[in-house]
C-alpha positions as CSV (number, residue, x, y, z in Angstrom):
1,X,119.5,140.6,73.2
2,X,121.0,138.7,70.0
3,X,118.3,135.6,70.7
4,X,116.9,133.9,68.1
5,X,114.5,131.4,69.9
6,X,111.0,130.7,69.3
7,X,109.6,133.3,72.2
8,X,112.0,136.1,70.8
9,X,111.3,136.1,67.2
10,X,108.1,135.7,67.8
11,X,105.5,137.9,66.5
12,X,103.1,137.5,69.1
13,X,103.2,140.8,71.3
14,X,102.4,138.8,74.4
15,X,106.0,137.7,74.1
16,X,107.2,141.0,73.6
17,X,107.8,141.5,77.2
18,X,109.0,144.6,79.0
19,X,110.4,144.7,82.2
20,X,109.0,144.3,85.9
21,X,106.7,147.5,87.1
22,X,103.0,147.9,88.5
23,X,101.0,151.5,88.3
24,X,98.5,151.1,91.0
25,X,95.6,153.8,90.7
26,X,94.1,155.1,94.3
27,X,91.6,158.2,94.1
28,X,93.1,159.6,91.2
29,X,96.5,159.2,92.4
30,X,99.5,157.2,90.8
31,X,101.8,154.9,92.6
32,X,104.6,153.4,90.7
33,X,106.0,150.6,91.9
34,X,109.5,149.7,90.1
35,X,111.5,152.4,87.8
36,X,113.0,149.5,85.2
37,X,115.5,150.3,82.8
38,X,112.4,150.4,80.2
39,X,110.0,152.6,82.4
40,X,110.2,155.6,79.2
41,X,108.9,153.3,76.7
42,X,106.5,151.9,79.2
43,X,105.3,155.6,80.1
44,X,104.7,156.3,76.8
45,X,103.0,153.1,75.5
46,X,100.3,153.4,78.4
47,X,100.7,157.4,78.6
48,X,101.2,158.0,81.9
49,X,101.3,161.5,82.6
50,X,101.9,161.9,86.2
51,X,103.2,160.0,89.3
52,X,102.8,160.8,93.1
53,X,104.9,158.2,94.7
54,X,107.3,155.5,93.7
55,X,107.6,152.5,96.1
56,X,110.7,150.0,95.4
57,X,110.9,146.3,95.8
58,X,114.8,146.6,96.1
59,X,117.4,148.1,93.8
60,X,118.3,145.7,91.1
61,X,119.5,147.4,88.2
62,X,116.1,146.3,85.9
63,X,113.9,147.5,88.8
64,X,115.7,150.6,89.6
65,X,117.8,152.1,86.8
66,X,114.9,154.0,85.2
67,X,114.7,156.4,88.1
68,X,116.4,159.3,85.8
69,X,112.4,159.0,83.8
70,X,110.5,160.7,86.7
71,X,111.9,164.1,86.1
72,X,108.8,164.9,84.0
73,X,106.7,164.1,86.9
74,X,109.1,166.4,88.8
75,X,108.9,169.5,87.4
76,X,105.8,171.3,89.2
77,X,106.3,170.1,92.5
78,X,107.2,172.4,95.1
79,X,108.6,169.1,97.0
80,X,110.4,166.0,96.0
81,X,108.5,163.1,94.0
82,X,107.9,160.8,97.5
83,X,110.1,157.3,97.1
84,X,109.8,154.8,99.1
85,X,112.5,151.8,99.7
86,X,114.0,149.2,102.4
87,X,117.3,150.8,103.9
88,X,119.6,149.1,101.3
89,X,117.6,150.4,98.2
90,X,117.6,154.0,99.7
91,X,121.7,153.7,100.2
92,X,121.8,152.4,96.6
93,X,119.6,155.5,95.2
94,X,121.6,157.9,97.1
95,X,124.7,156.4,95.7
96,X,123.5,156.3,91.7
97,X,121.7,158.8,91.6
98,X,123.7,161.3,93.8
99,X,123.3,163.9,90.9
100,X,119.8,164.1,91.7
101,X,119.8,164.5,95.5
102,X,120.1,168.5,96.8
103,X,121.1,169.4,93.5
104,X,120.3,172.9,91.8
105,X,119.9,172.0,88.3
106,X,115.9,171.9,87.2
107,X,116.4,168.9,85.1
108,X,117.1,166.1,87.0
109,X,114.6,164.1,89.0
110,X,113.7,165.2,92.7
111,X,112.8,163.0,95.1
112,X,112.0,162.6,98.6
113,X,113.6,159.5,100.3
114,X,111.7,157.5,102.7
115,X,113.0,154.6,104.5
116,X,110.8,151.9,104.5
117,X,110.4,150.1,108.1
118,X,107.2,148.6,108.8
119,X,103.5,149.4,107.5
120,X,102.7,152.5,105.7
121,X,100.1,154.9,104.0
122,X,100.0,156.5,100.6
123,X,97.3,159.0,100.0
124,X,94.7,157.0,103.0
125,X,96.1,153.5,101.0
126,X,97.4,151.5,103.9
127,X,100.7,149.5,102.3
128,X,102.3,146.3,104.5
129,X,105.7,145.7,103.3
130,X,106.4,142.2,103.7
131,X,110.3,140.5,103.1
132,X,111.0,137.7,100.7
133,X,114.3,136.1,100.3
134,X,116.0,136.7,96.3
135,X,118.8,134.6,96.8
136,X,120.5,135.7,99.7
137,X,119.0,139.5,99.3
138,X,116.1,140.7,101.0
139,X,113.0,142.0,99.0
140,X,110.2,143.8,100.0
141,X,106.7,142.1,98.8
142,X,103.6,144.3,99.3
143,X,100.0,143.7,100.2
144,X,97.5,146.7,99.7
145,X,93.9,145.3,101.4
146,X,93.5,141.8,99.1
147,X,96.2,142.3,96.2
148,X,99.2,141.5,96.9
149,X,102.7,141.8,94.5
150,X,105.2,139.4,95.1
151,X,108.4,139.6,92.3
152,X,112.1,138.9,92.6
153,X,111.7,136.1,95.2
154,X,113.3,132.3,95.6
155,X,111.5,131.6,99.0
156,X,108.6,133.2,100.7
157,X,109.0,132.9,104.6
158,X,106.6,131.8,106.8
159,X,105.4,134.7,108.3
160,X,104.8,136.4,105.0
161,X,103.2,133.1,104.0
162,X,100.8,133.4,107.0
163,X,100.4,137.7,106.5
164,X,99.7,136.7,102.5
165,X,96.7,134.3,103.7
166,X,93.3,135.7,102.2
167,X,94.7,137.8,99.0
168,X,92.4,137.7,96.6
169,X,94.2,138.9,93.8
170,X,98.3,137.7,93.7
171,X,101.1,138.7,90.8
172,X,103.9,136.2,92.2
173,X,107.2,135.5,90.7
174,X,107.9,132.5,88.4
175,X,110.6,133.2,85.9
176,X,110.9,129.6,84.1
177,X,109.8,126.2,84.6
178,X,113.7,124.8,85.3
179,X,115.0,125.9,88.9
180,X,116.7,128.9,89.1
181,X,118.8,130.2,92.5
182,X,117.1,133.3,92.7
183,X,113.5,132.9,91.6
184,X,110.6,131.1,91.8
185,X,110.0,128.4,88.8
186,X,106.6,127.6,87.8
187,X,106.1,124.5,89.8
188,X,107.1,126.4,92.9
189,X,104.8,129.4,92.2
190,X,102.1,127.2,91.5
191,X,102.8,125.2,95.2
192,X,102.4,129.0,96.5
193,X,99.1,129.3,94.7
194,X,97.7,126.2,96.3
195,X,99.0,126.7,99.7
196,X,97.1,130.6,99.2
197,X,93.9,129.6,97.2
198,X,93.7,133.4,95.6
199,X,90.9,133.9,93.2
200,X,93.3,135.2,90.6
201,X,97.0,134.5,90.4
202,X,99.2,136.8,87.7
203,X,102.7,135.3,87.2
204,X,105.6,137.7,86.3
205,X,108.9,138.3,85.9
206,X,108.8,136.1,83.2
207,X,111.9,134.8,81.0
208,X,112.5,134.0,77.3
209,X,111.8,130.2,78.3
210,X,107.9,130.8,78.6
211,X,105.9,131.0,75.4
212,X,102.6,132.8,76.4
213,X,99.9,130.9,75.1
214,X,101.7,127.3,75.6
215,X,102.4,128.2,79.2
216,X,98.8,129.4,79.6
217,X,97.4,126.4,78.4
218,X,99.0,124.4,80.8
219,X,98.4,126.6,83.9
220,X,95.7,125.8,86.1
221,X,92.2,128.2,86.1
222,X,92.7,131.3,88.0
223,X,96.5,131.6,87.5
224,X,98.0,133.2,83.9
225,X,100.9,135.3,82.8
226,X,100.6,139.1,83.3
């Protein structure tokens, strides 16, 4: 907001960047991972017309604080819109979003709260939650078979490290090339890609300091920005 550098005027829509989600499409179903601030304007530019899960990385405001946007997806269910969250996240939804929780109104979003605490399964999709470090806050990281999504993360542990070995596709973190306390940079994303070897590496969460085609350029085959 009110930036004026080369990546923000531009007129490139690569740079025109929206914030952090995934759709992932199993048999016909939808699973949304991440409810940004912006999640309307994404469901309308890519006209998605229904949802049957959300799963959450963790509840930061720009991956959490378009929740209010499911209702549509809400209103023929006989049972709440299934979301799925570490302990922390769920706490935090329950708290913003109290309005929507047990309430009688038909226009608000309803959801169904799970707790997430070890390996799951949406719709015969088997989902492995794994934890990365955001600062000091715990995130959850997910691999589904060989993809895995990886945002919002400073350091990978080593058991994730070791229960990421053999992803074939990757979208990792890597928000700038100069360090940042919270996130991976691009040097230290790329040092995750070489310790993983995936065919195909998609960085994201990615700031105002990357130009797209510059930073593509310079990135090594098999690794771009989403």
């Amino acid at each position: 907001i009110g930036c004026d550098c080369t990546v923000c005027i531009s007129d490139n829509p690569r740079n025109n960047r929206l914030r952090c989600a995934i759709l992932i499409v199993h048999e016909d179903r939808n699973i949304l991972v991440d409810t940004p601030p912006d999640y309307r304007t994404q469901a309308l530019l890519y006209d998605i017309r229904r949802l049957d899960a959300v799963v959450f990385t963790h509840a930061h405001a720009d991956h959490l604080h378009g929740l209010d946007d499911v209702r549509t997806y809400c209103l023929n269910r006989d049972e709440g819109l299934p979301c799925y969250a570490d302990l922390i996240t769920v706490e935090r939804i329950k708290r913003v979003f109290d309005y929507a929780l047990n309430s009688p109104w038909p226009r608000v979003p309803k959801l169904n709260l799970h707790t997430i605490d070890g390996p799951f399964e949406l719709f015969g999709l088997p989902v492995q939650p794994l934890t990365v470090m955001h600062g000091k806050l715990p995130v959850q990281a997910f691999r589904i078979g060989t993809f895995a999504y990886v945002t919002d993360c400073s350091v990978i542990p080593d058991d994730t490290m070791a229960a990421l070995e053999g992803v074939d596709t990757l979208v990792l973190d890597a928000l700038r090339h100069r360090e940042h306390p919270t996130h991976l940079n691009v040097e230290q994303a790329l040092e995750v890609v070489e310790s993983l070897k995936p065919r195909q590496t998609y960085l994201t969460h990615i700031a105002h300091d990357l130009e797209h085609e510059a930073t593509n350029a310079s990135l090594p085959d098999g690794v771009e920005l989403a």
